[in-house]
C-alpha positions in Angstrom: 0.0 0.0 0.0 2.7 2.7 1.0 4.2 2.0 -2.4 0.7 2.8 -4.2 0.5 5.3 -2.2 3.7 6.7 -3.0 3.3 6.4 -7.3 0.0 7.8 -7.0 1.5 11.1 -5.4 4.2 11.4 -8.0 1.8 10.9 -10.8 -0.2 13.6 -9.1 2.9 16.1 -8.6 3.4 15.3 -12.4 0.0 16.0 -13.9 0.1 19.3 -11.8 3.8 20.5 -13.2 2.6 19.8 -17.0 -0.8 21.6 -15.8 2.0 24.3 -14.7 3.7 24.2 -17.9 0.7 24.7 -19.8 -0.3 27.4 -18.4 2.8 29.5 -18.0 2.8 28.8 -22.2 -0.5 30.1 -22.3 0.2 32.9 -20.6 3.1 33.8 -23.0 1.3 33.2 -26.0 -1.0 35.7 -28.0 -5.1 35.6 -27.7 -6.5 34.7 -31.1 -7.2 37.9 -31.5 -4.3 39.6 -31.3 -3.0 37.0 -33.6 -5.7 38.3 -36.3 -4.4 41.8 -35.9 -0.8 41.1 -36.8 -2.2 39.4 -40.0 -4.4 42.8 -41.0 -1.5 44.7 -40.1 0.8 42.4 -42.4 -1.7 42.8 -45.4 -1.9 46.6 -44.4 1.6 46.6 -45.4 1.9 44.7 -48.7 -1.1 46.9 -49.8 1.6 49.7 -49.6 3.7 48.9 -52.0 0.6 49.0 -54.7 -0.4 53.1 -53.5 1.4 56.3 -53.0 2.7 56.8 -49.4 3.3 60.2 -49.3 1.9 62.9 -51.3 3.0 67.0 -51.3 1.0 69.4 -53.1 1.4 72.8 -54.2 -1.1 75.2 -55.2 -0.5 78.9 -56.5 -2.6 81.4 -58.4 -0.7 80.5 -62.0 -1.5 76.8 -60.9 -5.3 76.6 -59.4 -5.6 73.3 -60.1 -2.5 72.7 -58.3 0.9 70.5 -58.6 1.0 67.2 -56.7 3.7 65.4 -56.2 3.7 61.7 -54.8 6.2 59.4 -53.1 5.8 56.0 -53.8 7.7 53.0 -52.0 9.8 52.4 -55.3 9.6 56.2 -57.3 8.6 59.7 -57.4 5.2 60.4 -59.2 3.1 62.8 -60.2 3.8 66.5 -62.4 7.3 65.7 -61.4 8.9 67.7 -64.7 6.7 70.3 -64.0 7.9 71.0 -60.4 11.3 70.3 -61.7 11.0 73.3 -64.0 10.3 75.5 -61.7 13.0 74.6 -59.0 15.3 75.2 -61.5 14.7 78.8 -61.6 15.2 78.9 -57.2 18.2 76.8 -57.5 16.8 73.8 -56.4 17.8 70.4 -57.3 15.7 68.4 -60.0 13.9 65.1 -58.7 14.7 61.9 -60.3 13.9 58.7 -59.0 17.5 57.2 -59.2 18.8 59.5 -57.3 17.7 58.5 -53.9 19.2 55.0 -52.5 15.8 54.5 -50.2 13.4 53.8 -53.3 16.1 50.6 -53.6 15.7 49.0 -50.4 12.2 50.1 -49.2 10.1 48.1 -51.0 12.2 45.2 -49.4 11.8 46.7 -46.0 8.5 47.2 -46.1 7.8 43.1 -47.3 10.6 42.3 -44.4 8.3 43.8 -41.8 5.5 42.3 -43.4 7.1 38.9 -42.6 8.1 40.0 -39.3 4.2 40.3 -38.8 3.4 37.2 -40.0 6.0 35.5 -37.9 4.4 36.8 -34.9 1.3 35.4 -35.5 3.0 32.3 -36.2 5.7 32.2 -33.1 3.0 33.2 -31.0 4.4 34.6 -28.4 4.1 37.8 -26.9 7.8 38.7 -26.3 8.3 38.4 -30.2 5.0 40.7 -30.4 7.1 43.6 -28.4 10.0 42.9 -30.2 8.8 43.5 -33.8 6.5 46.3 -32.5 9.8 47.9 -30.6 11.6 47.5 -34.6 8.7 48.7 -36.3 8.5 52.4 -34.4 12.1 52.8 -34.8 12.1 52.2 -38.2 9.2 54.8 -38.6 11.3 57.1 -36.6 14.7 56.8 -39.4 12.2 57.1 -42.1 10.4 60.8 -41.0 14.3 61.9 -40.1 15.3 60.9 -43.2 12.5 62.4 -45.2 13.0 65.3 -43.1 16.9 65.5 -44.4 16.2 65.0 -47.8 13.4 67.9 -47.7 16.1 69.8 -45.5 18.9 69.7 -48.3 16.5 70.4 -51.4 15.0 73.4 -49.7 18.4 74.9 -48.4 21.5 73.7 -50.7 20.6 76.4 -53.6 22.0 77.1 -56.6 23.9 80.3 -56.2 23.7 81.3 -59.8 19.7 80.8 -59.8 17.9 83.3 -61.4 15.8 83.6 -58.7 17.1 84.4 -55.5 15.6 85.7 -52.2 17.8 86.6 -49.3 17.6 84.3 -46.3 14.7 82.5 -48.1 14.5 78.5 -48.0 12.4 76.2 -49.7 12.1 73.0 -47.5 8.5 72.1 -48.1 7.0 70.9 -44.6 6.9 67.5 -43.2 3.7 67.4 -42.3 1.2 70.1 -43.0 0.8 73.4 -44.5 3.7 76.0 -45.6 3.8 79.2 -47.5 6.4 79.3 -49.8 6.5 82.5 -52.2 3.6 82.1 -53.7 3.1 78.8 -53.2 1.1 76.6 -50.8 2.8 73.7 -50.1 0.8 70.9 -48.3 2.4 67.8 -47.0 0.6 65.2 -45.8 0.5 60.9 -45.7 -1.4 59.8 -48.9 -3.0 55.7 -48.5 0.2 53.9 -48.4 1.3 56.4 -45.2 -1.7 56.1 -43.2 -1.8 52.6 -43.9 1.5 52.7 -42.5 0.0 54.3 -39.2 -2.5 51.5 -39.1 -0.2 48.8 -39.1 1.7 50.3 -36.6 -2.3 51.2 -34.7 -2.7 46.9 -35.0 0.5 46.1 -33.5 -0.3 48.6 -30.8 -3.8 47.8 -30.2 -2.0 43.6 -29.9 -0.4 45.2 -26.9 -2.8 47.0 -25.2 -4.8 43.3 -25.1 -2.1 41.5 -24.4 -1.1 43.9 -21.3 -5.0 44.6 -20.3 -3.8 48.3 -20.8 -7.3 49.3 -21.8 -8.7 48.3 -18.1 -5.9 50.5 -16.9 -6.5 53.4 -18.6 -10.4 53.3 -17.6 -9.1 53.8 -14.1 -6.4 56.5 -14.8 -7.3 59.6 -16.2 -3.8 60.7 -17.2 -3.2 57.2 -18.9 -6.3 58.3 -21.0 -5.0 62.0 -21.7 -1.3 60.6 -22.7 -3.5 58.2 -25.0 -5.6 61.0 -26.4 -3.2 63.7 -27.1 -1.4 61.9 -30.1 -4.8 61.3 -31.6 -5.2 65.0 -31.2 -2.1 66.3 -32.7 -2.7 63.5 -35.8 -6.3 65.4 -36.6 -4.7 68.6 -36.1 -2.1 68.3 -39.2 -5.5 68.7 -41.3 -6.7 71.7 -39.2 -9.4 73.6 -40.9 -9.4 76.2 -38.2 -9.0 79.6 -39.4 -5.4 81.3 -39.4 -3.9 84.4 -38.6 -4.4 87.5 -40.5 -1.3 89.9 -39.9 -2.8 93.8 -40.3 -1.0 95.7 -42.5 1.4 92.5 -43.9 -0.7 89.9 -45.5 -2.6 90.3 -48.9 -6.1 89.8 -49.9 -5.8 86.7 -52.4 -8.3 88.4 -54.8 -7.7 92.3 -55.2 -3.6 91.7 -53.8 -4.5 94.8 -51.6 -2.4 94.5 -48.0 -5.6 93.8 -45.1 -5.9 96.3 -43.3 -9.2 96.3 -41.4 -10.0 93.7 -39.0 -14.0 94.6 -39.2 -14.0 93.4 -42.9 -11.3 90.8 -43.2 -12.3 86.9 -44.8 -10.9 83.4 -45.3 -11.4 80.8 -47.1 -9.5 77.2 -45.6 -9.2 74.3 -49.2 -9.8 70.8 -47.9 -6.1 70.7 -48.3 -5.7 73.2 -45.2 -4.7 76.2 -46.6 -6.1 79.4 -46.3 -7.1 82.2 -48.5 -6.9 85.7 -47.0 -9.1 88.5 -48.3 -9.8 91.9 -47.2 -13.2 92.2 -48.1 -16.3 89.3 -48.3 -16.8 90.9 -51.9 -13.3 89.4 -53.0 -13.9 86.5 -51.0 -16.9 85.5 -53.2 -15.2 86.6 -56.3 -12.6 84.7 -55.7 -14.1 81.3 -54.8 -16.2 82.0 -58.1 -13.6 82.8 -60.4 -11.4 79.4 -58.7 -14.6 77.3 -58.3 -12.5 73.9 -58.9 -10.5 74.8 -55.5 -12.1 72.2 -52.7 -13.3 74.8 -50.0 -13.7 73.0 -46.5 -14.9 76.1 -44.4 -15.3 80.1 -44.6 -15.0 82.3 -41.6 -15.9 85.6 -41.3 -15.2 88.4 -38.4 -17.8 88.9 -36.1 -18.6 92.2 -35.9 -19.3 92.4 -32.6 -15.7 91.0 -31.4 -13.2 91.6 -34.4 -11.0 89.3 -32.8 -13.6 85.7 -33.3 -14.0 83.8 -36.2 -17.2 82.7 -37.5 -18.5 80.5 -39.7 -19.6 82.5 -42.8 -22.5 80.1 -43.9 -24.0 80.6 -40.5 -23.5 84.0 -40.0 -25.9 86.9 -40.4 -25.3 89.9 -42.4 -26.0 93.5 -42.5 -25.0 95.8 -45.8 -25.2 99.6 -45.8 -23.0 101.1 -47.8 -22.4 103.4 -44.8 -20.0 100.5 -43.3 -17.6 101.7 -46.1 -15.7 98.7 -46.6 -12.4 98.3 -48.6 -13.7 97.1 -51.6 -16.9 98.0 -51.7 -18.9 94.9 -50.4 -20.0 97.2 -47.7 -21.2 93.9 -45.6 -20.5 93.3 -42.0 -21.3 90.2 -40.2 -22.4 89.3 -37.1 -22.9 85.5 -34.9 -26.0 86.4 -33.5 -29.3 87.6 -35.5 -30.6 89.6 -32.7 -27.6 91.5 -32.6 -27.7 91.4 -36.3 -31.4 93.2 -36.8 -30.6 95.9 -34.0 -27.5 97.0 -36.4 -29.3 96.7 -39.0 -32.2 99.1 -37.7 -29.4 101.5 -37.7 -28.2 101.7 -40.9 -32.2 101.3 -42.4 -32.0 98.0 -43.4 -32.5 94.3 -43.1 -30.4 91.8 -41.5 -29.7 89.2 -44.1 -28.8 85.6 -44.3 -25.2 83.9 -46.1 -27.2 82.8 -49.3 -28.7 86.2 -49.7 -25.9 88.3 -48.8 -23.9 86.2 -51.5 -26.7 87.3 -53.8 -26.7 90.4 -52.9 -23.4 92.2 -53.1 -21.9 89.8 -55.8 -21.4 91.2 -59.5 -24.2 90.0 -61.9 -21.5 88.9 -63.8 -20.8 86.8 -61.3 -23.6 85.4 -60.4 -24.9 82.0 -61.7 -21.5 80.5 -61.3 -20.9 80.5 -58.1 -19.3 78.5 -55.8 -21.1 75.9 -53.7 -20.0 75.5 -50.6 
């Protein structure tokens, strides 16, 4: 009996160290659905050797349609010789596929880390999850540097013997976002391939964040959720359509070229693209967006009347024109947020307080009108 007794115990001690084993594996191995993310996240990638992954555009009054250029994994696209042309009269260098190393060796990067992914679903471990994840951000982090550099050394190293030249000016296009650059807009922002980039990288994260149970620590820390949000914020914010600055007595109305010079008058128009166009009159701001009806306008603000220093959202403004406002160019139209405040003004001056499709009817050229821009 003691020797029954005795096997019996060890066989128990043995099923409850492979019942150990078992579990300490499971516990280093992935969920099944953090398995599933690394594979979307490894398609996400291979899709971006098929689409452009970065893509800078340039628009200018000679140009309303605008310039685009676009950075594929493997070439430069888009009206390349066009752009070319004109840096060669700033000095610039031309842009030629060959001459940049990276459009070698990236497409094989990008299938490595699409590999890398796969083998993590396959390894199925979670160490091997931080590990790719760890290569992954640093490799997005030598990427933006060195697109920074190259940007960096094609805006500054200038021919001297251009034919255009402008003291202390460089033309390093931005590397994310919107730039002014002469008279040039240059936008810069991640075309598919890039933000499919992002999302690969969002997969790997949100792998993590299960893995870890970080999303049942954030709901308990407040700060955890504010570090978590803030990136998310500054991402939307490099396609701001908020309104910009006007600088008094410096920047131009894009219409009539006239410097802006009074704050009670003073428009903007923001392109889908995010950037502005600053006039110093709603009459040029209507003529304008009529006259360049194929530009993509997001929003138009408007001063408020009542506090020179808010913008408003022209569509949902009301308006009061009397040509005793004497505006620069003649529109003669102020505007106001609120339509009580609106009708008391416009008492004043005799007249009616109006709404944005009337007051766009109203003061706009009949020459102008029937081909206006919809908004």
């Amino acid at each position: 009996m003691p020797d029954i007794q005795l096997l019996l115990r060890k066989q128990a001690m043995s099923t409850i160290s492979i019942l150990d084993i078992q579990l300490l594996s499971m516990k280093k191995s992935l969920s099944s659905s953090s398995r599933v993310l690394v594979i979307i996240a490894a398609i996400a990638m291979l899709i971006t050797l098929f689409v452009p992954l970065w893509s800078i555009s340039l628009d200018a009054p000679q140009y309303p349609e605008g310039l685009s250029l676009q950075i594929w994994a493997n070439k430069i696209a888009g009206d390349v010789d066009i752009i070319n042309g004109l840096n060669h009269y700033i000095g610039m260098k031309t842009l030629h596929t060959a001459d940049f190393f990276e459009f070698t060796i990236l497409p094989y990067l990008i299938v490595f880390f699409a590999l890398l992914f796969v083998s993590v679903a396959i390894v199925n471990k979670k160490k091997w999850l931080y590990i790719v994840f760890t290569a992954f951000v640093l490799f997005g982090i030598i990427a933006m540097v060195d697109f920074w550099k190259w940007e960096y050394e094609y805006g500054h190293h200038l021919d001297p013997n251009a034919a255009i030249k402008v003291p202390g000016m460089a033309y390093q296009p931005p590397l994310i976002g919107f730039k002014q650059l002469l008279n040039f807009g240059a936008y810069s922002i991640p075309a598919l391939g890039g933000w499919l980039f992002v999302a690969s990288g969002c997969m790997l994260l949100l792998a993590i964040f299960k893995e870890k149970n970080i999303w049942k620590k954030i709901r308990k820390n407040k700060t955890a959720a504010m570090l978590l949000v803030l990136p998310m914020c500054f991402i939307a914010s490099c396609n701001s359509n908020a309104p910009q600055t006007i600088t008094l007595h410096k920047d131009a109305c894009a219409f009539c070229k006239m410097t802006i010079a009074d704050a009670r008058f003073m428009t903007q128009t923001i392109t889908k693209k995010g950037r502005a166009y600053k006039f110093d009159d709603l009459i040029c701001m209507l003529q304008y967006n009529t006259a360049n009806n194929n530009v993509a306008i997001q929003n138009i603000y408007v001063t408020d009347h009542g506090n020179k220093d808010a913008w408003i959202d022209a569509t949902t403004a009301w308006y009061v024109i009397s040509t005793a406002t004497k505006s620069p160019m003649g529109g003669n139209c102020i505007a106001f947020l609120n339509k009580t405040v609106a009708t008391e003004q416009a008492v004043q001056y005799g007249t009616n307080a109006i709404d944005w499709n009337t007051c766009g009817n109203t003061i706009l050229p009949a020459k102008d009108k029937g081909n206006g821009h919809q908004h």
